[in-house]
C-alpha positions as CSV (number, residue, x, y, z in Angstrom):
1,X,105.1,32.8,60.2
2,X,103.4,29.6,60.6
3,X,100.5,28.4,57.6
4,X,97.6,26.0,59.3
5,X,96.8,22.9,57.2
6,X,93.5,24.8,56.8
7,X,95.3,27.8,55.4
8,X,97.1,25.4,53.0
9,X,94.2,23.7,51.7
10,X,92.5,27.3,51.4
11,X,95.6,28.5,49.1
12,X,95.3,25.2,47.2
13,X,92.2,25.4,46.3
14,X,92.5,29.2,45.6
15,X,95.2,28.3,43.1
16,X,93.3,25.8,41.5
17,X,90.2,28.2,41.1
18,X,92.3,31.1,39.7
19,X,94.3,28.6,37.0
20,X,90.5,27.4,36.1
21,X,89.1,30.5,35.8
22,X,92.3,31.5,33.6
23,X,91.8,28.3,31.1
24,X,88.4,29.5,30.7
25,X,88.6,33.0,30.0
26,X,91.6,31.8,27.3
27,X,89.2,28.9,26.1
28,X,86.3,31.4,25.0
29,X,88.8,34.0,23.2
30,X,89.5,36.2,26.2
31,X,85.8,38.0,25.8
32,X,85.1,37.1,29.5
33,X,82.0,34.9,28.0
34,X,80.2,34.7,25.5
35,X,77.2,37.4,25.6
36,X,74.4,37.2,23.0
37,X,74.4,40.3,20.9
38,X,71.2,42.2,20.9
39,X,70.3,42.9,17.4
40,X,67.8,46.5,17.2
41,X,64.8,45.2,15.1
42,X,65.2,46.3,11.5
43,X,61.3,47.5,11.4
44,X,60.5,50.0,13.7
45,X,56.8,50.2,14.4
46,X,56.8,53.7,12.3
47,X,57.5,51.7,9.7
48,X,54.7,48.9,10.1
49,X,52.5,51.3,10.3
50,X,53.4,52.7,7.0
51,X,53.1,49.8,5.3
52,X,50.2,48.6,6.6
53,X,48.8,52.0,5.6
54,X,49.6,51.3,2.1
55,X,48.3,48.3,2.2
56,X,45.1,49.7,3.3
57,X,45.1,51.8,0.6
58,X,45.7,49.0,-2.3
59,X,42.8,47.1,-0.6
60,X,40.7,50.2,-0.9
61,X,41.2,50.3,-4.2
62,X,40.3,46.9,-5.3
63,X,35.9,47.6,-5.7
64,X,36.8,49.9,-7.9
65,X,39.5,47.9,-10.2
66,X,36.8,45.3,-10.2
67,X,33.8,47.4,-10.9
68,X,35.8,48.7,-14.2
69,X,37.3,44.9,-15.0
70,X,33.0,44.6,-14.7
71,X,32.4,47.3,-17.6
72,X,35.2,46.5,-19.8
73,X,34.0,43.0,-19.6
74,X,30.5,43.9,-20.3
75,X,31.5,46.4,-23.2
76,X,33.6,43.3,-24.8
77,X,30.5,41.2,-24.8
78,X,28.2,43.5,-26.3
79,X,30.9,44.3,-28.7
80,X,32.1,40.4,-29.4
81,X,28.2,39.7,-29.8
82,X,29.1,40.5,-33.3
83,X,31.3,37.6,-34.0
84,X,30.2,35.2,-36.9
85,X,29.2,31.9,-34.5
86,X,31.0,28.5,-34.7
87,X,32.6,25.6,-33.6
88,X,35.1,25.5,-36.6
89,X,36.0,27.7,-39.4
90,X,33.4,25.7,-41.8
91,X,30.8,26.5,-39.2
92,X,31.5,30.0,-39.2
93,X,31.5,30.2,-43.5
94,X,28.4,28.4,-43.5
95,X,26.7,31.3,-41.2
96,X,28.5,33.5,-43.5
97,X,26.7,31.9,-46.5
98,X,23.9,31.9,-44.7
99,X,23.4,35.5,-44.2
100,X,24.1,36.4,-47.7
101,X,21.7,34.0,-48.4
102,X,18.8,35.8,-46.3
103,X,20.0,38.7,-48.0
104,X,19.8,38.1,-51.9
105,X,16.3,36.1,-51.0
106,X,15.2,39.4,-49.5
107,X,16.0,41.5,-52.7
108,X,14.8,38.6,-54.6
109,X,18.4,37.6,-56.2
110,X,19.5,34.4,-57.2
111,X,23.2,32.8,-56.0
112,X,24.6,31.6,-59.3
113,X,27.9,30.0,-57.4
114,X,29.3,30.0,-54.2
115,X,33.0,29.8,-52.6
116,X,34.9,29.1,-49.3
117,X,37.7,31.6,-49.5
118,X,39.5,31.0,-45.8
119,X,39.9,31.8,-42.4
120,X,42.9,34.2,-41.5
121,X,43.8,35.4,-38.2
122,X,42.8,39.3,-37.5
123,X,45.3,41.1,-35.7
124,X,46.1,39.3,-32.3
125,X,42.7,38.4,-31.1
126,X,40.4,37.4,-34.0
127,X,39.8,35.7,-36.9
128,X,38.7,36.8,-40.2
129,X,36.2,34.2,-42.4
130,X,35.8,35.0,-46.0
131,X,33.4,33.7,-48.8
132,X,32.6,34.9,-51.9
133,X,29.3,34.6,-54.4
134,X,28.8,34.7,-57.7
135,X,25.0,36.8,-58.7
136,X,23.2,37.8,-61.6
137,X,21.2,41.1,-60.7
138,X,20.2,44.6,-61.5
139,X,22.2,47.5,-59.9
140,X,19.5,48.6,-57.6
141,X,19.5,45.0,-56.3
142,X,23.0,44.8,-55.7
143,X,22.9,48.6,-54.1
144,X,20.2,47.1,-51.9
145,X,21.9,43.9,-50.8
146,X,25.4,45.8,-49.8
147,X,23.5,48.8,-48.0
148,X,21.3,45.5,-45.9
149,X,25.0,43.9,-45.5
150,X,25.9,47.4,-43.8
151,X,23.1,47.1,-41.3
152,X,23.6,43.9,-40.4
153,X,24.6,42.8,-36.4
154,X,26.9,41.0,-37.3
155,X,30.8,42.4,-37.9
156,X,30.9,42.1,-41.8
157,X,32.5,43.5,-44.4
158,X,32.8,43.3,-48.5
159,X,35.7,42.2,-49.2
160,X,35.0,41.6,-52.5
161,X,33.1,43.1,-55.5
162,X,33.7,42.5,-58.9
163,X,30.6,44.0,-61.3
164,X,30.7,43.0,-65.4
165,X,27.4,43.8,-67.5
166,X,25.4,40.7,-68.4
167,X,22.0,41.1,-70.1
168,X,22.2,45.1,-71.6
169,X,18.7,44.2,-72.5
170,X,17.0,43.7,-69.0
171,X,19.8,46.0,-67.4
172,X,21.7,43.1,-65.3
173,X,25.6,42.6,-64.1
174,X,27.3,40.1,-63.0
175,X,28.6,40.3,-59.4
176,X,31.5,38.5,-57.6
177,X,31.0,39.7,-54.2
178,X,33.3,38.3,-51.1
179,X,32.7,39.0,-47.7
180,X,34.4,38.6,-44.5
181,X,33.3,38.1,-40.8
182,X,34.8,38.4,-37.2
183,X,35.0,35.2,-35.6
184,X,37.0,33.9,-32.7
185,X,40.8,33.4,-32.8
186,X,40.1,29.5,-31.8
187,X,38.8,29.3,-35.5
188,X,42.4,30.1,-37.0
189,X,44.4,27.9,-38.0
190,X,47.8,27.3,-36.2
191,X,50.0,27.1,-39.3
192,X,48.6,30.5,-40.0
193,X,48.9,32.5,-36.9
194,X,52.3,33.8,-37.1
195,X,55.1,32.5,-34.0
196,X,56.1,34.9,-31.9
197,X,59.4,36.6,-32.5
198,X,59.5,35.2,-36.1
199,X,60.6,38.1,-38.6
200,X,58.5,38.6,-41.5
């Protein structure tokens, strides 16, 4: 059997295609090529849908968070419109002495002495101003000036009241009283507010 140069060359480069197709399939690992896996989506559009439901639903509930954040807010007000006003903790003692001063003028008593007792802080939010006075008075005056203190706006309290007889003869005692006020934490301060996670 006789081969034609054509034939020859044919078988050559026959040869030299199968050994270069064998080479490559050995170069990439034997896979036959490299195929890019197809990777499923992890959210199915069930899924989105769900969540954007719930979003949906958070979003619908936002008016009404902030239309209760607006009536705790305005409850707080009225309630904080108590606080004893100022700028500093002297400020605030000075209104303090200031009211009790409106008061015994009212029921026609005189101050005899007068004391800045301090500014403590008031569980985590406030502050707490105290002063104290020293009056000469009859009972009914003094019954009269602690029931005007009650109906004051302000957020008072006695904190104080110390009564001693003084004249027998025109029926008068001696008072101590000490008050104390709400004020604002700012008013506190720092060495006495207490660190956090420090035992007592």
């Amino acid at each position: 059997m006789n081969i034609t140069p054509r034939e020859r060359r044919t078988l050559a480069w026959g040869a030299v295609s199968l050994a270069l197709t064998g080479i490559a399939y050995l170069w990439q690992g034997g896979s036959g090529g490299s195929t890019a896996t197809v990777v499923a989506p992890t959210d199915s559009i069930a899924l989105a849908e769900k969540r954007l439901a719930r979003l949906r639903d958070t979003a619908a509930t936002v008016p009404q968070k902030e239309e209760i954040l607006k009536g705790v807010a305005a409850e707080l007000a009225k309630r904080e419109a108590g606080l004893i006003p100022g700028d500093t903790a002297a400020q605030a003692q000075a209104e303090l002495l200031k009211i009790l001063g409106r008061l015994c003028a009212a029921q026609q008593i005189a101050i005899k002495s007068t004391e800045l007792v301090g500014i403590v802080p008031l569980a985590d939010a406030y502050g707490e101003a105290s002063v104290a006075v020293n009056l000469e008075c009859r009972m009914e005056q003094l019954i009269n000036l602690l029931a005007d203190l009650a109906a004051q706006p302000q957020l008072l309290t006695t904190s104080e009241l110390q009564v001693t007889a003084a004249n027998p003869k025109e029926k008068t005692v001696n008072v101590r009283l000490g008050i104390s006020g709400v004020t604002a934490r700012k008013l506190v301060p720092d060495r006495l507010i207490p660190k956090k996670g420090a035992g007592l």
